[in-house]
Each structure stands twice: as C-alpha cells, then as structure tokens.
C-alpha positions in Angstrom: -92.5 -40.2 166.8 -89.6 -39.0 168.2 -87.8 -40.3 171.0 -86.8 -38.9 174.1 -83.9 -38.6 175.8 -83.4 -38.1 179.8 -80.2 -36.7 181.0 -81.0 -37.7 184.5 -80.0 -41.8 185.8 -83.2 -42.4 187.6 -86.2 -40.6 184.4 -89.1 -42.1 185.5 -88.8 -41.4 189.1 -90.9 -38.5 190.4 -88.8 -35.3 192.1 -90.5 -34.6 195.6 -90.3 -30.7 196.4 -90.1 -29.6 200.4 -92.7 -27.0 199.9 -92.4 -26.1 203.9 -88.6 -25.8 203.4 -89.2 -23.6 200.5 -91.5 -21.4 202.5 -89.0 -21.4 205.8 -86.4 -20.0 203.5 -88.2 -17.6 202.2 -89.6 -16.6 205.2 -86.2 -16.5 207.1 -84.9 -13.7 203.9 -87.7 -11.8 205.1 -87.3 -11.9 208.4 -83.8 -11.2 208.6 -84.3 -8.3 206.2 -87.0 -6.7 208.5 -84.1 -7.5 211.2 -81.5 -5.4 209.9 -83.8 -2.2 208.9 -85.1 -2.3 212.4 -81.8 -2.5 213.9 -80.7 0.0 211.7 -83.6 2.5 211.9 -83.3 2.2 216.1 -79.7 3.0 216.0 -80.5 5.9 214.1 -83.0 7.3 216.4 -81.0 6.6 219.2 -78.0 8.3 217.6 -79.6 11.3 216.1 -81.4 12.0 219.9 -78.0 12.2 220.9 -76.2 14.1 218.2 -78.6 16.9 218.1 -77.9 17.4 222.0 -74.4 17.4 221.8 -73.3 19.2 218.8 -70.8 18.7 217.0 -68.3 21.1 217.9 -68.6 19.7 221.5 -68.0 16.8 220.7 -64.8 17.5 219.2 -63.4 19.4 222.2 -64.5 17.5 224.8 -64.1 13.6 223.1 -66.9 12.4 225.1 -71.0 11.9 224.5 -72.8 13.4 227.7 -74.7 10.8 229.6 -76.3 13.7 231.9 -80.2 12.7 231.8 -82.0 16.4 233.1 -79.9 16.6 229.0 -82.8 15.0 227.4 -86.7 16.6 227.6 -89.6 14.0 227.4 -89.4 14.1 224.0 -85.7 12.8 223.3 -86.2 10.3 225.9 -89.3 8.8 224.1 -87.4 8.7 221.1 -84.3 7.0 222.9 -87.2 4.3 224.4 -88.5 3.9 220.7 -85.2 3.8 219.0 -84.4 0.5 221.6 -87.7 -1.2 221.3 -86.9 -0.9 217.6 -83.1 -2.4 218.2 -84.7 -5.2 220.4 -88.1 -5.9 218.4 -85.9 -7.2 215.7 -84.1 -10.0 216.8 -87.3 -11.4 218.9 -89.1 -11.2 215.5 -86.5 -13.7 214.1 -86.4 -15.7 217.0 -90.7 -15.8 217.0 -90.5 -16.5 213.3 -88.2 -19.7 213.5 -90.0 -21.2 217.3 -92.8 -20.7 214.8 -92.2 -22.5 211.8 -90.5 -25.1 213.8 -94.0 -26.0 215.7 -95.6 -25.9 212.9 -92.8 -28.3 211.6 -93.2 -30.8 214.3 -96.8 -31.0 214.5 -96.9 -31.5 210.9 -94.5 -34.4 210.8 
C-alpha cells in the first residue's frame, strides 16, 4: 500500500466551509454589478433627455445646459423621472440585499 503524505500540520482535522459567507459574497458581486449598470443606464437617460434638447452647437456657444422646464414635453420629463428612479433604485437594492442577508444571518445564529 502506499503511504500517504499530508502537507497540512493538523491532516486529520475536518475543514468547515462558511456556506452563508460564500453565498453573501457572491450575492454582494451581483448586487454591486446590478448597481453600477443601473447607475450607469439612469445617467444615460438623464443625459441623453438633455443632450437632445440642447444641441450641441448651443452648448458650445453658450457654456451652459438650460434648466428652463416648459424645455422638456411629457415625454422627456418621464424619461428624466425614469432615468433617477434608475440612479436611486440601485443603491437601495444594495442596501436591501445586505439588511437582508444580515437578518437572515442573525436569526440563523
């Protein structure tokens, strides 16, 4: 038979695994991912509302973004509403996530 050799001090000792901190990491790269293309996504809504009112050229001569609201029809304002839930949604996601996971921590312990 051939004998085996254990590169570890401690061999027959049994290596306990933190399945729920496994999961909470995991769950915190999706989180923040979803995070980041929401905030990203708003922004863009928000800024392309605004860049199709004010073209280019007007920017450039004047150096400022209008902020005149009879600017914007129903429409662009929707989009401007939807573009900031967006922005918002993602950073209460993370924090719902994590009060989550922490209950479910607590009352598992």
């Amino acid at each position: 038979m051939k004998e085996i050799i254990y590169a570890s001090a401690q061999p027959t000792e049994m290596v306990r695994v933190n399945n729920l901190a496994l999961l909470e990491a995991l769950l915190n790269i999706i989180v923040n991912a979803t995070e980041l293309i929401t905030l990203a996504v708003g922004s863009l809504i928000i800024l392309t509302v605004i860049y199709k009112k004010n073209k280019i050229r007007s920017i450039a001569k004047n150096f400022r973004l209008t902020s005149d609201a009879g600017k914007f029809n129903t429409k662009d304002k929707l989009a401007i509403l939807c573009g900031g839930c967006l922005m918002t949604s993602g950073p209460a996601l993370t924090f719902c996530c994590n009060w989550l996971v922490r209950l479910y921590a607590d009352n598992l312990l």
